[in-house]
C-alpha positions in Angstrom: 74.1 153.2 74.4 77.4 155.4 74.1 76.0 157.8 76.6 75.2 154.6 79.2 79.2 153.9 78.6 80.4 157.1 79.3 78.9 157.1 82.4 80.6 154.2 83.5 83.9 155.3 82.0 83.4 158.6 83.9 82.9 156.1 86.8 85.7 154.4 86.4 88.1 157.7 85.7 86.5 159.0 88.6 87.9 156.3 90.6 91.1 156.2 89.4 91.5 159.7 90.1 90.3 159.3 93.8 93.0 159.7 96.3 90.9 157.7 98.7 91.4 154.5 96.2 95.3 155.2 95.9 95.6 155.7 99.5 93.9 152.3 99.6 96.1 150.4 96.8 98.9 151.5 98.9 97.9 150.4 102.0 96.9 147.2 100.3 100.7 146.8 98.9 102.0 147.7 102.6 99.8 144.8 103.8 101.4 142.4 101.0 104.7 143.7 101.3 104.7 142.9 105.0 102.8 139.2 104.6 105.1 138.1 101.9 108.5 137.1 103.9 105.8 134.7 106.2 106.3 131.3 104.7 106.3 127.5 106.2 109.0 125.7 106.3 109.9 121.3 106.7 112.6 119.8 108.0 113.8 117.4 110.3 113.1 117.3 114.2 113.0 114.7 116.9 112.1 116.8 120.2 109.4 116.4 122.6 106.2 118.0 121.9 103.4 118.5 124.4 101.2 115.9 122.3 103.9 113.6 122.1 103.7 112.3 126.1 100.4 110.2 126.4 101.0 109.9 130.6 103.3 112.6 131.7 101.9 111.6 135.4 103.6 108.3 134.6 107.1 109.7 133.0 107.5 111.9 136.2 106.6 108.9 138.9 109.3 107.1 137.1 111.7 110.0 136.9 111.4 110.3 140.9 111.0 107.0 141.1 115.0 107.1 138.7 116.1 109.4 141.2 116.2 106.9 144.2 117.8 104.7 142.0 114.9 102.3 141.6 113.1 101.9 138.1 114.6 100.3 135.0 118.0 101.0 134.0 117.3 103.1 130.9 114.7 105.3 133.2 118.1 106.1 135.1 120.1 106.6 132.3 117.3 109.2 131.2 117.5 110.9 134.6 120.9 110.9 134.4 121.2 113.2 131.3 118.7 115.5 133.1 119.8 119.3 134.3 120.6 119.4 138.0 118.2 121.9 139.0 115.1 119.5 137.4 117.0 116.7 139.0 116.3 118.3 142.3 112.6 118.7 141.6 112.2 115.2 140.5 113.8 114.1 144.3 111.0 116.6 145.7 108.1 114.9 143.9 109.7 111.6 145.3 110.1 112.3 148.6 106.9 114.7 148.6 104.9 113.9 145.7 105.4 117.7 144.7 103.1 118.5 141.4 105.7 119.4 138.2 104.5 121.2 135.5 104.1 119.4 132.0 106.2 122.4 130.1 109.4 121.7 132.4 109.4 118.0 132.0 109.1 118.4 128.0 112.0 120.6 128.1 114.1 118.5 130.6 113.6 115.6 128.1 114.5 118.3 124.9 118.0 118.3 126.8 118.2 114.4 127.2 117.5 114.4 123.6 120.0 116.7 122.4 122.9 114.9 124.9 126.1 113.5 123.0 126.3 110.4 125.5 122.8 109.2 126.0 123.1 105.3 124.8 124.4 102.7 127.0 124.5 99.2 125.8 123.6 97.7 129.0 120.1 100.1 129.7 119.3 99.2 125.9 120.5 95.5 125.1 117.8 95.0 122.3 118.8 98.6 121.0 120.9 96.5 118.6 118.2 94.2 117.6 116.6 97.1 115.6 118.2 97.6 112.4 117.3 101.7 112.2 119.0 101.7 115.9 121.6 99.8 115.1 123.3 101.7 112.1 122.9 104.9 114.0 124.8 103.2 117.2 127.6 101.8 115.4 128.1 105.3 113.0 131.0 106.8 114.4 130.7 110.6 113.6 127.2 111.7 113.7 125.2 114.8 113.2 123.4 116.7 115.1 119.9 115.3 113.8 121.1 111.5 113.8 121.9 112.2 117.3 118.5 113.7 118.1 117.3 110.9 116.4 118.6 108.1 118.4 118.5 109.7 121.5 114.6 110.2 121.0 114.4 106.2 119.4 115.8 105.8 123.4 113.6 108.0 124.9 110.6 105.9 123.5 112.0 102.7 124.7 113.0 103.9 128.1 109.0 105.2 128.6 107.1 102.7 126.7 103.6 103.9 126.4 104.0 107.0 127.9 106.0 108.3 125.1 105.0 108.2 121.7 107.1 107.5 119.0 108.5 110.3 116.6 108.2 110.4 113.5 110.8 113.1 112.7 108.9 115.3 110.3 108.3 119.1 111.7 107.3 122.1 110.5 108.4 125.7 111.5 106.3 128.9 111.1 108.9 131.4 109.4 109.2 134.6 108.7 111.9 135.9 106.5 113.6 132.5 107.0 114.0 132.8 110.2 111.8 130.2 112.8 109.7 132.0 115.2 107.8 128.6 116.6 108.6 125.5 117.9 108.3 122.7 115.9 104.7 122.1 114.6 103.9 118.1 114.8 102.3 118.6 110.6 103.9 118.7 107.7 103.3 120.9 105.1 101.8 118.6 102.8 99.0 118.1 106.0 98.5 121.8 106.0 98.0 123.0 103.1 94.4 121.8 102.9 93.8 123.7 106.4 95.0 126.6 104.6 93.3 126.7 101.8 89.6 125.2 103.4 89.9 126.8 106.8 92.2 129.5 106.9 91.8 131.6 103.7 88.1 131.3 103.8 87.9 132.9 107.6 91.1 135.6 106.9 89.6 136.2 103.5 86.0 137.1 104.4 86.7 138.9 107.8 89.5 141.0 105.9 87.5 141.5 102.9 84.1 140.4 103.4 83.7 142.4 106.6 86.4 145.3 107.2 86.7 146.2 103.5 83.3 145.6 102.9 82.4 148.7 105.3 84.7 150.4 104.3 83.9 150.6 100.8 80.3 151.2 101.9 81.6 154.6 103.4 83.9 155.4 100.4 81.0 154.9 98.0 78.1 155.9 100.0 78.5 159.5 98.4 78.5 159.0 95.1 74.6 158.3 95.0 73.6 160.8 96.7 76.2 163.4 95.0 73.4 162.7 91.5 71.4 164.8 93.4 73.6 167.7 93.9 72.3 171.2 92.2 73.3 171.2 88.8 74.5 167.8 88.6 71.4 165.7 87.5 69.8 168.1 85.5 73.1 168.5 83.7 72.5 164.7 83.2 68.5 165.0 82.7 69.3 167.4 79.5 70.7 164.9 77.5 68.4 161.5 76.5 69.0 159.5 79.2 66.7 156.8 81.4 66.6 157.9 84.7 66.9 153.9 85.6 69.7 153.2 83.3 71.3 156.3 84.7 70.6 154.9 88.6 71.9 151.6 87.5 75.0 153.1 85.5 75.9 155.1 88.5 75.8 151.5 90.8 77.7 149.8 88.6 80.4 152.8 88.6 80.5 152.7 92.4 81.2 148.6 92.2 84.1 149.4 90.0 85.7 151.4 92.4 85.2 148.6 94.9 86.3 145.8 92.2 89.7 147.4 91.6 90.5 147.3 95.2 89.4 143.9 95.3 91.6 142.6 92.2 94.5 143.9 93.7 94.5 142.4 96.6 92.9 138.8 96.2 95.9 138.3 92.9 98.2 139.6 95.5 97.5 137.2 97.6 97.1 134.6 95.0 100.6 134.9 94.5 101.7 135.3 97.7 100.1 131.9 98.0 101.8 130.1 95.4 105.5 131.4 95.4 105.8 131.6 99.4 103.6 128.5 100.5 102.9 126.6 97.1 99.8 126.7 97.2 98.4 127.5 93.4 95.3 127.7 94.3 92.5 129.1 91.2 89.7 129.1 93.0 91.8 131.9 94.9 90.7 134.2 91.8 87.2 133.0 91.6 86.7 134.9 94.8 87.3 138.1 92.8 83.5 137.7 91.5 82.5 136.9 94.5 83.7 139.6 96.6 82.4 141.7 94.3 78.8 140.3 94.6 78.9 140.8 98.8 79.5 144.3 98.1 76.9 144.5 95.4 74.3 143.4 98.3 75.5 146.3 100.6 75.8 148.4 97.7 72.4 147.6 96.7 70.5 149.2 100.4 72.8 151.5 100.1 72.0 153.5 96.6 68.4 152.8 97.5 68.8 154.7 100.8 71.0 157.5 98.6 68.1 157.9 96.7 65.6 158.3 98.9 67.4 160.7 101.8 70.2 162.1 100.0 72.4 161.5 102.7 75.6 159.6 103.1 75.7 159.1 106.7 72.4 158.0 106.4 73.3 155.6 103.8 76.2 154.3 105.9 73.9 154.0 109.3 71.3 152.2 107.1 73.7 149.6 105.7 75.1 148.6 108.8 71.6 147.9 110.8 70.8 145.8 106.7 73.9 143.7 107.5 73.0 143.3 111.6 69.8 142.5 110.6 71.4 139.9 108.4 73.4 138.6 111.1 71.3 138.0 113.3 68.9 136.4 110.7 72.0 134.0 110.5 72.4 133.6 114.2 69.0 132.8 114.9 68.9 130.5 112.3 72.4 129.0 112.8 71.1 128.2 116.8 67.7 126.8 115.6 69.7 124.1 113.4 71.6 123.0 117.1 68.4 123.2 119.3 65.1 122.7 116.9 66.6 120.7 113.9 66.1 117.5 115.9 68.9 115.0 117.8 72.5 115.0 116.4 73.2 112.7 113.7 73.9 108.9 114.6 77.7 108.0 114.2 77.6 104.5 115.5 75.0 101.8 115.0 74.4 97.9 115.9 71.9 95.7 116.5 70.8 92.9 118.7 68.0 90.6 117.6 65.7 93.5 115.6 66.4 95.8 117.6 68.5 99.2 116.5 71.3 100.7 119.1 72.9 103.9 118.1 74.9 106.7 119.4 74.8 110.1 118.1 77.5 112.7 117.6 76.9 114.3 121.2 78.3 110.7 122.6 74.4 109.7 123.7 73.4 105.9 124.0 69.9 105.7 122.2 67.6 103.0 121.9 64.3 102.6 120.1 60.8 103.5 121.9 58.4 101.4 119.9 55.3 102.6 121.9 56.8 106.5 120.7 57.8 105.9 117.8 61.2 108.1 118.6 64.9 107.7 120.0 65.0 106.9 123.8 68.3 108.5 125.2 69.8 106.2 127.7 72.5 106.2 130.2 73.1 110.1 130.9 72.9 113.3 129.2 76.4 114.1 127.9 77.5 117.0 125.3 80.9 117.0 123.3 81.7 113.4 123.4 81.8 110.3 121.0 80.9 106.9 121.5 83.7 103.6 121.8 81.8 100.9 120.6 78.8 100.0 121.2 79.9 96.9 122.1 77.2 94.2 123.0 77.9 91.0 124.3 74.9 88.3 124.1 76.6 85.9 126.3 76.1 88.1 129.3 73.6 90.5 128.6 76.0 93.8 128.8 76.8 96.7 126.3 80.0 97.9 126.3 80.9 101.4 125.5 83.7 104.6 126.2 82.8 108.4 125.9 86.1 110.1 125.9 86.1 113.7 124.9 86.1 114.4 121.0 89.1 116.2 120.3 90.5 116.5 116.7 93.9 116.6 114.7 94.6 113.8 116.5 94.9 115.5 119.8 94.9 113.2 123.2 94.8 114.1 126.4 96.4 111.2 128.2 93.7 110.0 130.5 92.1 107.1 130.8 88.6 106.4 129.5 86.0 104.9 131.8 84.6 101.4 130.4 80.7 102.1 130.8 78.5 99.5 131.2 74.9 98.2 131.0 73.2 94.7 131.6 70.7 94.0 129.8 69.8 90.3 130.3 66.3 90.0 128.7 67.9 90.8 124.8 70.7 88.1 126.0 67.4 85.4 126.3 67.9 84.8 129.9 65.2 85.6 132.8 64.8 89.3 133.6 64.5 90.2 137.4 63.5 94.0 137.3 61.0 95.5 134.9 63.0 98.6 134.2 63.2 100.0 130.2 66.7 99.2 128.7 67.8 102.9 128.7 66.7 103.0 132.3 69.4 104.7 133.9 70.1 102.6 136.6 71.4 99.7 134.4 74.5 102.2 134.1 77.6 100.3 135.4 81.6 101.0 135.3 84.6 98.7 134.7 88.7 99.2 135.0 89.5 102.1 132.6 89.8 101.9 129.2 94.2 101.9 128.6 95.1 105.2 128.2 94.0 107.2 124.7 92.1 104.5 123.8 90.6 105.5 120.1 88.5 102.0 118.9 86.9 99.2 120.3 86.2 96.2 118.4 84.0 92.6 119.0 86.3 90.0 119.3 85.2 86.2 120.4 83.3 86.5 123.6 85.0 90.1 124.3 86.5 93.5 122.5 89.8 94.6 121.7 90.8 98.0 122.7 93.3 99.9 120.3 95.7 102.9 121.0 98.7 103.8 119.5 100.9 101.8 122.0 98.9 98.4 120.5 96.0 96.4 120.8 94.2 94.8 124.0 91.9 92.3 124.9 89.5 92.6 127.4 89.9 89.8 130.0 86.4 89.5 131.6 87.2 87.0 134.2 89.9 89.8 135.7 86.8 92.5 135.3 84.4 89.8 137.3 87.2 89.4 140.4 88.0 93.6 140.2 83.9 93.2 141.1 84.5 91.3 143.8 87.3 93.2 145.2 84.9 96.9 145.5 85.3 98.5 149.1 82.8 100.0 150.8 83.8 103.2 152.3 81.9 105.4 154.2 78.7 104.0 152.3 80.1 104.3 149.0 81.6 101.5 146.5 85.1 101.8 145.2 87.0 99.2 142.9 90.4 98.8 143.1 92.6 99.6 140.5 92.6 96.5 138.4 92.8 98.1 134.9 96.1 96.9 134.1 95.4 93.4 134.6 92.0 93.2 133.1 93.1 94.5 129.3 96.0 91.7 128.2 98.1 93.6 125.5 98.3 91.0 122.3 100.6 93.0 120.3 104.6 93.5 121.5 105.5 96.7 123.3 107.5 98.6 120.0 104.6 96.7 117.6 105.9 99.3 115.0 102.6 101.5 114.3 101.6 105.0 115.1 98.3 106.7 114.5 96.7 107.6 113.0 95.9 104.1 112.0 92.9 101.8 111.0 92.4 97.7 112.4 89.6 95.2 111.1 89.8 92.0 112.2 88.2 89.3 110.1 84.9 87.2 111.0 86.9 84.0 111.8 88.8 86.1 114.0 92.0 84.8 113.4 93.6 87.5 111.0 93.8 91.0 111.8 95.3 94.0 109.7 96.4 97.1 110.7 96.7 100.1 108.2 99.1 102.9 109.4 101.8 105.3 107.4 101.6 103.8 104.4 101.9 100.5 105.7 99.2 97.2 106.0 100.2 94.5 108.8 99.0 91.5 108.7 98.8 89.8 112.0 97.9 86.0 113.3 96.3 85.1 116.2 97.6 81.9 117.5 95.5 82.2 120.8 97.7 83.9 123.1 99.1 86.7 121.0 99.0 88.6 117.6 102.1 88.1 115.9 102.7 90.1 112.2 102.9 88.1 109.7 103.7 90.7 106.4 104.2 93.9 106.2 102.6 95.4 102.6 103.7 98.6 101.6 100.8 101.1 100.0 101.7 103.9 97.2 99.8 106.6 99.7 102.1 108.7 101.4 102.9 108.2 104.7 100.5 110.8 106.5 97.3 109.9 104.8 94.6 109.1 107.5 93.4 105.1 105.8 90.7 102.9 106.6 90.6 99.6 106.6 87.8 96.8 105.8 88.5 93.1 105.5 86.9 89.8 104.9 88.2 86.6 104.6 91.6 86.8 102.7 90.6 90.1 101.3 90.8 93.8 102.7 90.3 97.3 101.5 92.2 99.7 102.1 90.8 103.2 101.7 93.3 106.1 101.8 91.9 109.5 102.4 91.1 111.7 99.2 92.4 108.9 97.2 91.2 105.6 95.2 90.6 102.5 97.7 93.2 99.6 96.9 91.9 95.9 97.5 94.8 93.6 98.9 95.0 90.2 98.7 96.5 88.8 102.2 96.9 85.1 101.4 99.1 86.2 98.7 100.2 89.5 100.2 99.9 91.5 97.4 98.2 94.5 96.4 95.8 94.3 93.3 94.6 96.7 91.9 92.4 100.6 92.8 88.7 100.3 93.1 88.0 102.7 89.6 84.6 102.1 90.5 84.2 104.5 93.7 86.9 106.8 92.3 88.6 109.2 94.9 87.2 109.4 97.8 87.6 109.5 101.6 85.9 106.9 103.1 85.3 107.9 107.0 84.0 104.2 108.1 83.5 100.7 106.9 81.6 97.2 107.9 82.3 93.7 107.2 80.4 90.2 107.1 80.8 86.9 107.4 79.9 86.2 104.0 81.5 88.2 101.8 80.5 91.7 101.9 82.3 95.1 103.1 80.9 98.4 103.0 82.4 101.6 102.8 81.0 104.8 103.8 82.2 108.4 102.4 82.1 111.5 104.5 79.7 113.2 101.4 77.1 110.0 103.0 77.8 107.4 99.5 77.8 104.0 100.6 79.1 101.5 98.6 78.8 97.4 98.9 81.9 95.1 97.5 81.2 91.6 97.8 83.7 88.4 97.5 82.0 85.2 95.9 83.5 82.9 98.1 87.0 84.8 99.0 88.2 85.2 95.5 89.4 88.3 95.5 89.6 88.2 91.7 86.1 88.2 91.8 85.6 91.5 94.0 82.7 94.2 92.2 82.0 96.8 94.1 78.8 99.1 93.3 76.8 101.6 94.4 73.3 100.3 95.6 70.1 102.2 94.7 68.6 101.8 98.3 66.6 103.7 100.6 69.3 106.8 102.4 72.0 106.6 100.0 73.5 109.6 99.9 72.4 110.4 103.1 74.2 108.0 105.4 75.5 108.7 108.4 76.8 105.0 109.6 76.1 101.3 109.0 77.1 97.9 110.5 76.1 94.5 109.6 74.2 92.2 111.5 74.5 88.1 112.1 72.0 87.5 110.0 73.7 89.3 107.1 71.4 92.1 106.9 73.3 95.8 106.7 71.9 98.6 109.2 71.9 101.7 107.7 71.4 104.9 109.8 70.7 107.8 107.6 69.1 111.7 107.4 70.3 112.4 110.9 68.0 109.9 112.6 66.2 107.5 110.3 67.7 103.8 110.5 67.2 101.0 107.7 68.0 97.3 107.8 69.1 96.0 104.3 68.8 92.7 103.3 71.5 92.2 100.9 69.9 89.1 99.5 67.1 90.7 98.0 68.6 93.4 96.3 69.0 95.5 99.7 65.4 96.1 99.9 64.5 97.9 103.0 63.5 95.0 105.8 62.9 97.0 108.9 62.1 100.9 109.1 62.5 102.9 111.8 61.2 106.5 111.3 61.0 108.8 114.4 58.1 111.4 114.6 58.8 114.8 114.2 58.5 116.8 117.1 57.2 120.5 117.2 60.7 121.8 117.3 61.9 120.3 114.2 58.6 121.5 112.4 59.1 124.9 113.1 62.5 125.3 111.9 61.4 122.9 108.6 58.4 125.0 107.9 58.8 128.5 109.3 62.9 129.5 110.6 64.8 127.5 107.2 62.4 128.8 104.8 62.8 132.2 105.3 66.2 131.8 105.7 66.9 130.8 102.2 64.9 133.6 101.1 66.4 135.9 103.2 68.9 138.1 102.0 72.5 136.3 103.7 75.3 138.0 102.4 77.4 135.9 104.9 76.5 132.5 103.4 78.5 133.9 100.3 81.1 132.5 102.8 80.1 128.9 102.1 80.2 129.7 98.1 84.2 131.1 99.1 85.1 128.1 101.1 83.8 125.5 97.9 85.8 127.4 95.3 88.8 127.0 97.4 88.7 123.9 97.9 91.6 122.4 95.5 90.9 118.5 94.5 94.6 118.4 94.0 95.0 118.2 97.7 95.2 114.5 99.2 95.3 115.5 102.8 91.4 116.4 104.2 92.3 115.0 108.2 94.8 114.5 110.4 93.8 112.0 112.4 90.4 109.6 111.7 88.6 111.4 114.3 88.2 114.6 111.9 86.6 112.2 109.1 84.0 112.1 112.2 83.2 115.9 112.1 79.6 116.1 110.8 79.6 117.2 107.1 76.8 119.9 106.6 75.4 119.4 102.8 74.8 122.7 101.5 74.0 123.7 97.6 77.2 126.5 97.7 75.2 128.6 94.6 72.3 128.7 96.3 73.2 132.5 98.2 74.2 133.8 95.0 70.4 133.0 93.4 68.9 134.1 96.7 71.0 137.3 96.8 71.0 137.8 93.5 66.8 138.3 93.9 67.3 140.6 96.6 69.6 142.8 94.3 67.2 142.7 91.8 64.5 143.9 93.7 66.3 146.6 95.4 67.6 147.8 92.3 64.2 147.8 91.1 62.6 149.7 93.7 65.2 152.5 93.0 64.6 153.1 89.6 61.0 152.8 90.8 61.5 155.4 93.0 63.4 157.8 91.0 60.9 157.3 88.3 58.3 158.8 90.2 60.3 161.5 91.4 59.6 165.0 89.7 62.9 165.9 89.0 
């Protein structure tokens, strides 16, 4: 055995005496030295961002419109605060309707909110009324941030809708302490989990996993080859040695040269991580291992190739086609899941009669095709959209439903979303007069836009409400029936009038006190709604006219947590991400007590009945039924049903007849009935098509036992993932993202064969070699 060791220790002394791996330590230390003084930094700040203005079409009409001294009072106090030279394109637009870039009007309002002399009591005369407002008008001396503050307070008044309230947290890129960005709209707390999921994962593995890795391949690539110098393996041959434990002594020395360069750097930038952006992060280390294993894969081809040509640039040119033949492996693979694996997974479900309607992640309408057995898409091909709603309304026949664009991190764009509709009289029981299929195009119909970055729709009575961050609002159908009436016909073609603002009544007040992200269930009776938003539950009544808030619970979550809400009855759920559900009590307005049973977790969506049941959904696919005996909320159990998709679910919704529709394995759908210990009711299994065979059978399989140094990836980005972190979404659009379930050890089993057997062949090889 001693001999074995010496090898290696000769290995390892070799390395340490290599100027190439010194040269590279110090150019590793350069790279640290220079990361170290980037840091992120918190603090206060009240401007305009880009994402902040919902409308900026609208804030510029009523700028111009300020200019001509028409508009509201506080609109011309704004104006008047404005730099001359904008004020002078604000009269152009008016007189011309002149287009202003988005950039100059954000920093025009920067300067309104950084004036000394912005307030006047008679543009604001319920400024006073609001108790944050007031102390910062009636403080005599203030500082520059309290000024910011109340001057941006006025901002949102003065544009209501249009733009969106602060809420004064910012974060600043820095470098050496000093701020090199504007203001990010994140804190640092929100962050961190990007970091550490996102960010190191993708710098990590191109820096180390990629450029490193080929580089060490080119460092190394000699020293197999160099066995076979004259005098050198017989000098090795003379003394009783294996010639396969001297092959594989020889590797291993070649992955300690690589390893040391390896441990520098990743502790390095372990502790870069925790002093400069607090981020303690173990799993940091673990990628040490794993580093090391991605270069044993190369490393493997690579000694093979030494053996058999004796040739380092052989060895190198070999290695590189291994890992583009790897690649593209991965590609192919990676494209066959999109195209072949079958239709995106179903994010929204409902049902009418027995009858499944779903949408799927691509923001398609599909509907059942008995006579196929498969999905029917309906209503339009569309790619890179979600679905409002489905919405269906049995009184008239119609489906309701948006497709705005999916954007994350809370992101809007500003626009309004068209209200799609589709009759579809014969499901309402009434007398059909055309014998087209129900996801026959041509049902397709459009009413008054959706209000502007409209995020939910939900039943309500005979209609829906439609929520943004500016408040809730009810679809008035009679105003869509006379916008119907009042289409023009113009040069063949129909055009309806712009109605929209009269056909969604707003129920909430204009300053309701919320910003998203938030969460709104409303209860079966329809007469309570909450609304779950920074750290906050509102309870609101409907008296018939209007939603007027009733409490106001405070939650122990912090403020930016992304929470969902169920309710039913007197009781609700709220479900914070990454942390423990808490069950409320409204008619007592009290929180009592975390749901133990389900544990952390982040729910993404949840489903209520009218007799006592609410589901929650997490984003790993666990579904989990609490049930109410009669509204006592001391009598809530939750559990986790054994039932046909757990695990697997994509979305659910419950039914009038108290059955739960459960969509699950990308396209499957199951009704529950939840009176017979949710026992599978009705079954709708789609055929496989001959796509979604071939990548099952023939493109997956030998994937996985493929050699994929690349998936090691997926192993890096689990390791890192820190269940300290609260924070996994910024906005509940991201709990929305697909999540692809994955076994992260299954490369290093797969990979680990492939080592083996190329290690094998090579003492194979030099075994039979007459040496």
């Amino acid at each position: 055995m001693k001999p074995y060791l010496a090898i290696l220790y000769d290995s390892l002394i070799e390395s340490l005496q290599s100027r190439v791996l010194w040269i590279l330590l110090a150019c590793w230390t350069l790279i640290l030295i220079a990361l170290f003084p980037l840091s992120i930094s918190e603090g206060e700040s009240y401007q305009v961002r880009m994402g902040d203005i919902s409308s900026p079409k609208t804030v510029l009409d009523q700028l111009a419109a300020a200019s001509a001294g028409k508009g509201t009072r506080a609109q011309r106090s704004v104006y008047a605060k404005i730099k001359e030279d904008f004020q002078a394109v604000l009269q152009d637009r008016q007189r011309s309707g002149r287009k202003i870039p988005v950039g100059s009007l954000i920093a025009s309002l920067n300067d309104v909110v950084s004036s000394d002399d912005l307030y006047d009591e008679e543009a604001w005369p319920n400024a006073k009324k609001r108790k944050e407002l007031r102390e910062l008008i009636e403080k005599g001396t203030k500082s520059p941030e309290e000024t910011q503050k109340l001057n941006r307070r006025l901002l949102d008044l003065a544009f209501p809708g249009s733009v969106k309230t602060s809420s004064g947290q910012a974060t600043w890129i820095t470098y050496a302490g000093l701020k090199f960005t504007d203001p990010l709209p994140f804190t640092a707390r929100q962050m961190r989990p990007f970091i550490e999921s996102s960010l190191f994962p993708l710098i990590m593995w191109i820096g180390l996993g990629q450029i490193a890795m080929m580089v060490a391949i080119v460092i190394t690539s000699s020293m197999i080859p160099d066995m076979f110098q004259t005098g050198s393996l017989h000098l090795l041959l003379s003394k009783p040695l294996s010639r396969s434990v001297l092959f594989l002594s020889k590797y291993l020395g070649g992955c300690i040269f690589v390893a040391i360069n390896i441990a520098f750097l990743v502790i390095g930038l372990y502790f870069y991580a925790g002093i400069q952006l607090d981020i303690w992060n173990r799993g940091i280390l673990w990628c040490i291992p794993l580093f090391i294993f991605a270069f044993m894969i190369f490393y493997s081809v690579s000694a093979l190739v030494g053996l058999i040509w004796k040739n380092p640039i052989i060895c190198v040119v070999v290695t590189a086609l291994f890992w583009g033949a790897c690649f593209t492996v991965g590609l192919i693979r990676g494209i066959s899941e999109g195209f072949l694996k079958g239709p995106p997974t179903i994010q929204r479900l409902i049902a009418v009669g027995d009858q499944p309607v779903a949408a799927n992640q691509q923001g398609r309408i599909l509907f059942w095709n008995e006579s196929q057995n498969t999905w029917q898409t309906a209503y339009g091909e569309v790619n890179g959209q979600r679905v409002l709603g489905p919405i269906w309304d049995p009184k008239e026949g119609t489906l309701y439903f948006g497709r705005p664009p999916f954007l994350p991190f809370g992101i809007t764009t500003g626009e309004s979303i068209r209200l799609e509709t589709a009759k579809i009289p014969e499901w309402a029981g009434q007398a059909s007069t055309t014998d087209k299929k129900v996801w026959d195009d041509s049902r397709l119909d459009s009413a008054p836009d959706l209000p502007a970055d409209t995020f939910e729709l939900i039943p309500w009575e005979d209609s829906f409400l439609a929520v943004n961050g500016e408040g809730i609002y009810v679809y008035d159908r009679e105003a869509a029936a006379k916008a119907e009436q009042q289409k023009v016909s113009l040069f063949g073609f129909d055009m309806k009038l712009p109605t929209g603002n009269e056909t969604y009544k707003r129920l909430t007040e204009p300053d309701w006190g919320f910003r998203k992200p938030l969460a709104v269930a409303v209860s079966p009776s329809k007469k309570t709604l909450v609304v779950a938003s920074r750290g906050k539950l509102g309870i609101f009544q409907f008296d018939g006219k209007q939603l007027t808030k009733a409490a106001e619970l405070e939650l122990d979550v912090p403020p930016e947590a992304v929470i969902n809400v169920a309710m039913t009855g007197d009781i609700a759920i709220a479900c914070p991400n990454a942390l423990t559900p808490i069950l409320v009590d409204l008619k007592e307005q009290k929180v009592l007590r975390t749901l133990d049973e389900i544990g952390v977790a982040t729910i993404k969506r949840t489903a209520s009945s009218d007799q006592g049941f609410m589901a929650l959904l997490s984003i790993e696919g666990d579904l989990w039924l609490a049930s109410a005996p009669q509204g006592n909320a001391s009598e809530v159990t939750v559990k986790r049903p054994a039932a046909v998709g757990q695990g697997e679910v994509s979305t659910m919704s419950f039914d009038d007849k108290n059955r739960l529709w459960v969509a699950h394995h990308i396209k499957q759908v199951d009704a529950w009935d939840l009176a017979q210990s949710n026992q599978s009711v009705l079954a709708f299994r789609p055929n496989s098509s001959t796509a979604e065979l071939i990548y099952n059978y023939i493109i997956n399989p030998f994937y996985l036992l493929n050699p994929k140094p690349s998936a090691i990836n997926e192993t890096i980005q689990y390791v890192l993932r820190n269940p300290e972190n609260k924070i996994a979404a910024l906005d509940r659009n991201d709990l929305e993202i697909p999540q692809i379930a994955r076994d992260p050890w299954q490369p290093l089993w797969s990979n680990g064969l492939f080592i083996a057997v190329m290690l094998a062949a090579g003492c194979w090889y030099l075994y039979r070699q007459d040496l």
